[in-house]
C-alpha positions in Angstrom: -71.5 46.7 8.7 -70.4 50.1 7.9 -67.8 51.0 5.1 -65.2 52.4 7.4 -65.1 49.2 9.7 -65.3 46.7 6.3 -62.3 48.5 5.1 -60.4 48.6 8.2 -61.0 44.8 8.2 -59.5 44.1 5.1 -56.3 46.2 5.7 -56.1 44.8 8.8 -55.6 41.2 7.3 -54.4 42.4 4.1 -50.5 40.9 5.2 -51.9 37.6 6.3 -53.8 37.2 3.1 -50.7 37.7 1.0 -48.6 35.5 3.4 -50.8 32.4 2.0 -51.0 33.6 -1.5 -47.5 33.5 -1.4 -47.1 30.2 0.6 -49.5 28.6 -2.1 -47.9 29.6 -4.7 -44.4 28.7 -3.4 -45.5 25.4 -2.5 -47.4 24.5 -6.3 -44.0 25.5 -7.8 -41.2 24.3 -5.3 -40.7 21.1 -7.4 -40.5 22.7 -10.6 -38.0 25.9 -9.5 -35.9 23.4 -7.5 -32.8 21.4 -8.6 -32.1 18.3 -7.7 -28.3 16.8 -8.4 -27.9 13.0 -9.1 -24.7 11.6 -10.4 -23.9 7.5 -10.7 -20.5 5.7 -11.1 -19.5 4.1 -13.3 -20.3 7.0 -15.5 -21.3 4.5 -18.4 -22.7 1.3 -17.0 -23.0 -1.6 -18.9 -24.9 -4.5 -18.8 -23.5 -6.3 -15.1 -22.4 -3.1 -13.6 -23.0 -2.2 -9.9 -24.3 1.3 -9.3 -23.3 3.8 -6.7 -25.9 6.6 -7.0 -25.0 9.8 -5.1 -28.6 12.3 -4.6 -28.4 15.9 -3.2 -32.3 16.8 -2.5 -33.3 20.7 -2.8 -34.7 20.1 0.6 -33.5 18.8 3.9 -35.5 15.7 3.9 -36.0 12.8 6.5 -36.3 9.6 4.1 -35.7 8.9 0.6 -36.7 6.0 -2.0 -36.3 5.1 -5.4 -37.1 2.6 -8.5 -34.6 1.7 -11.0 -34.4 -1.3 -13.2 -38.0 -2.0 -11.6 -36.3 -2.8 -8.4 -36.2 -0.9 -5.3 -33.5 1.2 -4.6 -33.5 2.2 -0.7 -31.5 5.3 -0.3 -29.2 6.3 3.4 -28.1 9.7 3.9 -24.6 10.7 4.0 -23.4 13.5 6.4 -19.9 13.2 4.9 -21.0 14.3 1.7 -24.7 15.6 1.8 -26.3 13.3 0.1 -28.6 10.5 -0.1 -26.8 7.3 -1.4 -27.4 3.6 -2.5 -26.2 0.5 -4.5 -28.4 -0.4 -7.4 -27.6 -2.9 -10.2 -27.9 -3.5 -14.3 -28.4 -7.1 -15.2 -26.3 -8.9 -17.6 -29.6 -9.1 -19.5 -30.0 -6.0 -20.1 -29.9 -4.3 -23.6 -28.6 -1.3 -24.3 -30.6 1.8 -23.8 -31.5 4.4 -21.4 -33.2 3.4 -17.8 -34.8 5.6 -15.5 -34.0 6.2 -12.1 -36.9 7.7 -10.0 -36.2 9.2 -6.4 -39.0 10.0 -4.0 -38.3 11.9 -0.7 -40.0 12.8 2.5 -39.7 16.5 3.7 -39.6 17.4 7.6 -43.1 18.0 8.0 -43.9 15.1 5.4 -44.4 16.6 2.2 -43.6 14.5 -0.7 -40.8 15.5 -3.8 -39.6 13.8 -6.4 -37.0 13.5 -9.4 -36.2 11.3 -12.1 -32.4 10.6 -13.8 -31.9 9.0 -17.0 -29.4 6.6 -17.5 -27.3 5.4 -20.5 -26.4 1.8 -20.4 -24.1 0.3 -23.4 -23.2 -3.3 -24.2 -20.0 -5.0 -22.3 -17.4 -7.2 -24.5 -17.5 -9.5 -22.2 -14.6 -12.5 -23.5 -15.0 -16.4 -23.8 -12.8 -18.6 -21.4 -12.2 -22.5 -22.0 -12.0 -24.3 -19.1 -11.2 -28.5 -18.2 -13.4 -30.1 -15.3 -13.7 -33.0 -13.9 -16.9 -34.9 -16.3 -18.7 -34.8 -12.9 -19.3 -31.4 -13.1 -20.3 -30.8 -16.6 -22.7 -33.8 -16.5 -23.5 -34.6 -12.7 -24.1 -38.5 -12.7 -28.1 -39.2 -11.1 -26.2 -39.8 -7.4 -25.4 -36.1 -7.5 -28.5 -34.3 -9.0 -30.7 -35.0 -5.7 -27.7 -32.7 -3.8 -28.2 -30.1 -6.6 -31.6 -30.4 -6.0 -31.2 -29.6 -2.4 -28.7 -26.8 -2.8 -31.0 -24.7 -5.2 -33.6 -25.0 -2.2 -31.7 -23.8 0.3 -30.1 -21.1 -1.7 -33.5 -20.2 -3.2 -35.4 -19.3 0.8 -31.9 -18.1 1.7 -32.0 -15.3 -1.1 -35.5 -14.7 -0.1 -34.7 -13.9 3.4 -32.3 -11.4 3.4 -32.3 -7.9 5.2 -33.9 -4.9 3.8 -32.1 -2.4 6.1 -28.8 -1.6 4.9 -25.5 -3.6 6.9 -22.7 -2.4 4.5 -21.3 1.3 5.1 -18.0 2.7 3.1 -15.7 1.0 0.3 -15.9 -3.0 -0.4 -12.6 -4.2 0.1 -11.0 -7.1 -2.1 -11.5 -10.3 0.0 -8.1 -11.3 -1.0 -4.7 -9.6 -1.7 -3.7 -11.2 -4.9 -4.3 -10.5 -8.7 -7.5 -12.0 -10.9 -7.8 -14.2 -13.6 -11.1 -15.2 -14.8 -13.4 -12.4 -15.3 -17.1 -11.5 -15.0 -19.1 -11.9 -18.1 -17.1 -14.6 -19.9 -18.9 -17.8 -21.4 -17.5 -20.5 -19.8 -16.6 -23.3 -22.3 -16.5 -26.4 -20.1 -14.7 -29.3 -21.7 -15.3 -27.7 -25.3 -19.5 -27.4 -24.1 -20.7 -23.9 -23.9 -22.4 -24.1 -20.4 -22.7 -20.9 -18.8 -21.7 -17.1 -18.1 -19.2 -16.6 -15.2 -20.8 -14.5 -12.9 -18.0 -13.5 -10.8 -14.7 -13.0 -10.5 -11.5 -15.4 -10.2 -8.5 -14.8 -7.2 -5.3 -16.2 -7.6 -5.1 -18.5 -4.3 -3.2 -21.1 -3.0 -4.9 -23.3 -0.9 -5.1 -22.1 2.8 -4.7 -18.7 1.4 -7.0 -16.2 4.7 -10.1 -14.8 2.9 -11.9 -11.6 4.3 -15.4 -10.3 4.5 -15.7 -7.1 1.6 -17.7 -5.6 4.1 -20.1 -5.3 7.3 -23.2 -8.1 7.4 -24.5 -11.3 8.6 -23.5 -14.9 7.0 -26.3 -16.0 5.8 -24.7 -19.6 4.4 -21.4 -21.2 5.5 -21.5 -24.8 3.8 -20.9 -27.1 1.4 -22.6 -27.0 -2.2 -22.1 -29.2 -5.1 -20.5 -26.4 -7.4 -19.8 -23.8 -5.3 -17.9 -26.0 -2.6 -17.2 -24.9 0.9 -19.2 -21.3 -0.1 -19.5 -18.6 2.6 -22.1 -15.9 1.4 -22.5 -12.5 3.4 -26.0 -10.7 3.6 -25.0 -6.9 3.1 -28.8 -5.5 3.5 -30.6 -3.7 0.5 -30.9 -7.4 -1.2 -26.9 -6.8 -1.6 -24.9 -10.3 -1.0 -21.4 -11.2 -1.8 -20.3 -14.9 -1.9 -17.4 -16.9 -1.9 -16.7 -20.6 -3.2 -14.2 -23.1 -3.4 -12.7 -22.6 0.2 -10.9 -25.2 1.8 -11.9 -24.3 5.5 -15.0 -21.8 7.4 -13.7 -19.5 9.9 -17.5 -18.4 10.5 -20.7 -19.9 10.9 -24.3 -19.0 9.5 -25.7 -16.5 11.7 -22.4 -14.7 12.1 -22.7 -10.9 12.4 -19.4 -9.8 10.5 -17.0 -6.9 10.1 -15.5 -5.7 7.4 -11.9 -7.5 6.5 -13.1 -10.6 9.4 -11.6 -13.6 8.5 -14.2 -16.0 7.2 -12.3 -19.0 5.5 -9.2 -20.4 3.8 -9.3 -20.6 -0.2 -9.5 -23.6 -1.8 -10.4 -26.0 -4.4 -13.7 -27.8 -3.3 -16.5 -28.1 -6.0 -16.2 -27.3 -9.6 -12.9 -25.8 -9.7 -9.6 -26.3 -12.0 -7.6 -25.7 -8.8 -7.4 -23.5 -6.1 -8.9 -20.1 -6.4 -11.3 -18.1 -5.0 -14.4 -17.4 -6.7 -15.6 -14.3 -5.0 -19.4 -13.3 -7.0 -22.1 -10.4 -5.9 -25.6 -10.8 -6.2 -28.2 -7.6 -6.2 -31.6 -8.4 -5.8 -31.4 -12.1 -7.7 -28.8 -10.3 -10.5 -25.2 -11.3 -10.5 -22.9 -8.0 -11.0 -19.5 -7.9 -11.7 -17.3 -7.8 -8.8 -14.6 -5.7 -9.8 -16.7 -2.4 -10.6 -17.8 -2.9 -7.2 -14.7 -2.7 -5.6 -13.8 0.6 -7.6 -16.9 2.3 -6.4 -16.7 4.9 -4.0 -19.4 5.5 -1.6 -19.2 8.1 1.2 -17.5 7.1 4.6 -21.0 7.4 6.7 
């Protein structure tokens, strides 16, 4: 091939080879030159704390995961706020120390990007509470323990069945308008026996008092449990459940799709209770979290 026609080649592609060089290059780097923006609330979780994190990608992208506290974290765009949000969860268990968060996302044309966040969790001071029960319920006679038996069955392949898209959308709403009184976290002393942690939160409620739904899902259990009572729990998606116990009445049955603030029973005082109360409790992916941080959290509208 002659000179003149080899050089006329090579200027004649010259812009297309430098379109790739850069293109290459852009794409070997775009994670590194790229910020991502993650924020959480609470600011400083503690051991029992819900999570609300809030992720603004670099990129538009069409799906986004994550991993924290070795569960999965499933995460739903936002238009309000342009981001990517989800509920996660720190177990009462948990020691103090910093967990990671890691995010994977999904670009348009299916490229893959990823961040991680680090997150400080401190110890709660969680209290001790005293409490007088009927002797029942601190040492079921034998008559009783084949009910137990049958109520940590059913609550054990009902927790195993629960939706993986998410059902919730916006604020959870307090299921009842009245103050609290027992709080998450306490050790429950139970006719001077240390028996347990309480994991959830106590409601002021007179019997027949109208309890609400927190938030969109399907009732996944409306019935009667040795210690929980007359127990209503809701199926949220995203292994998110909220449950309440000791009602007097159901005002839904299981397989109930539900709104948020629907009527679903009347408080009570069935099952190991020192009166009428509600006993409203959440439950992330087989974890008990504290109720009220849920309630002050803050995700986006849509």
């Amino acid at each position: 091939m002659p000179a003149p026609f080899i050089n006329m080649f090579r200027f004649r592609h010259l812009p297309v080879l430098c379109f790739l060089i850069v293109a290459l290059a852009f794409s070997a780097n775009a994670q590194t030159k790229e910020k991502w923006d993650v924020q959480w609330e609470p600011a400083k979780p503690v051991n029992g704390s819900p999570v609300l994190f809030r992720v603004k990608a670099p990129r538009l992208l069409k799906e986004m995961k994550g991993n924290f506290m070795e569960q999965e974290v499933v995460f739903r765009r936002g238009s309000a706020c342009h981001c990517w949000y989800a509920i996660a969860g720190v177990s009462l268990e948990t020691k103090p120390g910093t967990y990671t968060l890691q995010v994977e996302g999904k670009g348009q044309q299916k490229e893959n990007y990823s961040t991680t966040a680090d997150v400080e969790v401190s110890a709660a001071n969680y209290p001790s509470t005293t409490l007088k029960v009927a002797p029942q319920f601190v040492e079921p006679p034998k008559e009783a323990q084949a009910k137990i038996e049958e109520d940590q069955a059913t609550k054990k392949k009902i927790f195993a069945s629960t939706s993986q898209e998410p059902l919730w959308t916006g604020r959870f709403f307090s299921p009842v308008p009245t103050a609290t009184s027992g709080g998450f976290g306490a050790a429950r002393v139970f006719n001077g026996a240390l028996n347990s942690q309480h994991t959830g939160l106590d409601f002021h409620a007179k019997k027949g008092t109208p309890v609400h739904a927190t938030n969109n899902g399907v009732v996944i259990l409306a019935r009667g449990l040795f210690y929980e009572g007359n127990c209503v729990m809701i199926d949220h998606g995203q292994g998110l459940i909220t449950m309440y116990m000791h009602l007097s009445k159901f005002k839904v049955k299981e397989g109930d799709t539900i709104k948020k603030g629907q009527l679903i029973g009347l408080s009570g005082g069935t099952g190991r209770a020192t009166g009428p109360h509600l006993h409203f409790a959440v439950r992330w992916h087989g974890e008990y979290l504290d109720p009220k941080t849920l309630l002050a959290l803050r995700p986006p509208a849509s």
